[in-house]
C-alpha positions as CSV (number, residue, x, y, z in Angstrom):
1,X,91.5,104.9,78.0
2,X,94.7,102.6,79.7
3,X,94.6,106.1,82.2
4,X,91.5,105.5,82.7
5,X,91.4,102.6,83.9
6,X,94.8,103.0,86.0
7,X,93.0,106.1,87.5
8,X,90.4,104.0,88.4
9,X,92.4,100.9,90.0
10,X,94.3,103.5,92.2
11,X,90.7,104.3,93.5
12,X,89.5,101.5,94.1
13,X,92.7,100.6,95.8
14,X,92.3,103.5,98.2
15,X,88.1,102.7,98.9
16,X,90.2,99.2,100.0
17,X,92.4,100.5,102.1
18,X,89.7,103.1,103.9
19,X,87.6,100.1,104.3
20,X,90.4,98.0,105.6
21,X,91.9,100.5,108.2
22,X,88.2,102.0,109.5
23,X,87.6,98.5,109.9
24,X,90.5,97.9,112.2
25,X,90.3,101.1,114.0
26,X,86.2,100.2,115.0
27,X,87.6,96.7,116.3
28,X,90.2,98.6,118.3
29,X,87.8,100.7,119.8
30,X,85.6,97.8,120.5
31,X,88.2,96.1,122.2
32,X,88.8,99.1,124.0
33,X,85.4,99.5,125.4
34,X,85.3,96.0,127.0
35,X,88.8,96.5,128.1
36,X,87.2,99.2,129.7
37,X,88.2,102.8,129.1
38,X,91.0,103.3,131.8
39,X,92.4,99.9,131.9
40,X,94.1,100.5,128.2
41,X,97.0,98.6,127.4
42,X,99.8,100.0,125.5
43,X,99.3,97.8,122.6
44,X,95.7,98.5,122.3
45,X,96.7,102.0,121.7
46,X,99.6,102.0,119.5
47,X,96.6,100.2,118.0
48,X,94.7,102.2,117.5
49,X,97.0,105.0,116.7
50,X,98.3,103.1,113.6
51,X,94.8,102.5,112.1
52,X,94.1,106.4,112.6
53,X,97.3,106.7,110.6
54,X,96.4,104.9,108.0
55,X,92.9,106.3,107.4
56,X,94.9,109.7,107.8
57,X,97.3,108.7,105.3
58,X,94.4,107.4,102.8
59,X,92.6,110.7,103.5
60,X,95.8,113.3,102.3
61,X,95.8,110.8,98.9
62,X,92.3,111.3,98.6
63,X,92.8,115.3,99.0
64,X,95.5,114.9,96.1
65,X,93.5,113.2,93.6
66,X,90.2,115.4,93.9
67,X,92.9,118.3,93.3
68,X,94.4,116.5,90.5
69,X,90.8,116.3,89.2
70,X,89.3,119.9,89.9
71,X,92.7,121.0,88.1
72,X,91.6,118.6,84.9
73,X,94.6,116.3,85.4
74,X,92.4,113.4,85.8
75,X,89.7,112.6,83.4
């Protein structure tokens, strides 16, 4: 049961992080639009980058846990 519940901590950990970097990648994009689309600063884009590297990040974890699970290592 203690795996369990660990198992389901690390998810909701990861559902956290998704929210928190898709989050920061639509206000980047936001800001980008009223920036207007060629008028991009640097910053806004390394930005923007790092939040698509998160949610790119969070999205190889979530690839190894539903393999964990389809292989019956989880539950």
């Amino acid at each position: 049961m203690d795996r369990r519940k660990a198992w389901r901590a690390q998810e909701q950990d990861l559902v956290a992080r998704w929210n928190a970097a898709l989050a920061r990648h639509n206000e980047v994009l936001a800001e980008i639009a009223l920036a207007g689309g060629d008028s991009t600063s640097e910053a806004l884009v390394l930005k923007a980058d790092s939040a698509r590297a998160e949610m790119d990040a969070v999205r190889r974890k979530v690839a190894r846990l539903k393999v964990e699970f389809n292989s019956g290592k989880r539950y």
